[in-house]
Legacy VTK file of the C-alpha trace (Angstrom):
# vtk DataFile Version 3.0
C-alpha trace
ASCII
DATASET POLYDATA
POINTS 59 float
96.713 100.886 113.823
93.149 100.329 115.119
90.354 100.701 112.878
88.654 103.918 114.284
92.247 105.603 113.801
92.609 104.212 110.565
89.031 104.706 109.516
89.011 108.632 110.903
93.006 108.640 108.984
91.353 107.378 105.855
88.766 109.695 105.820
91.268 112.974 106.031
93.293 111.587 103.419
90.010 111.116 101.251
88.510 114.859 101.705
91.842 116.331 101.344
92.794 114.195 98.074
88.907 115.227 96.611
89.433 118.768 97.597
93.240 119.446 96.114
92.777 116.862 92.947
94.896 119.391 91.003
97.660 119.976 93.190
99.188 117.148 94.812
101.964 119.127 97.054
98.550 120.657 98.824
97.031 117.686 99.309
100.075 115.666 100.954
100.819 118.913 102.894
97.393 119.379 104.293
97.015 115.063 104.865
100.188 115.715 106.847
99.741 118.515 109.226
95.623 116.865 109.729
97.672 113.212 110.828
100.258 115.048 113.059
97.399 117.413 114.697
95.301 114.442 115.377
97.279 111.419 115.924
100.340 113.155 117.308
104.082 112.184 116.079
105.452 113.010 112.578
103.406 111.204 110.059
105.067 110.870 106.334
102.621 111.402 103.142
103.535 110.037 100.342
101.065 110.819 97.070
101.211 110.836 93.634
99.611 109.223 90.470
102.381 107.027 89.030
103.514 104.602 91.550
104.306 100.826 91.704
106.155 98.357 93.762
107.414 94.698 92.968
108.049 92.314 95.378
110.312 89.063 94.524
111.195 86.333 96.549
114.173 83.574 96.051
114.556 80.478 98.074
LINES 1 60
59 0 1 2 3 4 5 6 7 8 9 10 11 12 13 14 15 16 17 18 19 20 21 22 23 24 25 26 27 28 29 30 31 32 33 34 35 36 37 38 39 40 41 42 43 44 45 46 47 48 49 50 51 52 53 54 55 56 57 58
């Protein structure tokens, strides 16, 4: 992704996320059709408060 697109796709998520704080569904929803409006293609939102990942490795 090249930084003015991910700069500009930073920034919608950002507003969006401020603006919908309280409902999460609204905020993904409106992050989503922004993306696909602007960028083009089908962009996937995922957004939440409780998330984690682990990463292991074995050689």
């Amino acid at each position: 992704m090249e930084s003015d697109v991910k700069d500009e796709a930073a920034d919608i998520c950002v507003a969006a996320a401020e603006k919908y704080k309280d409902n999460l569904e609204k905020a993904a929803q409106v992050i989503k059709d922004a993306l696909d409006k602007k960028f083009g293609g089908r962009w996937h939102v995922v957004i939440g408060t409780d998330f984690a990942h682990r990463i292991t490795h074995e050689v």
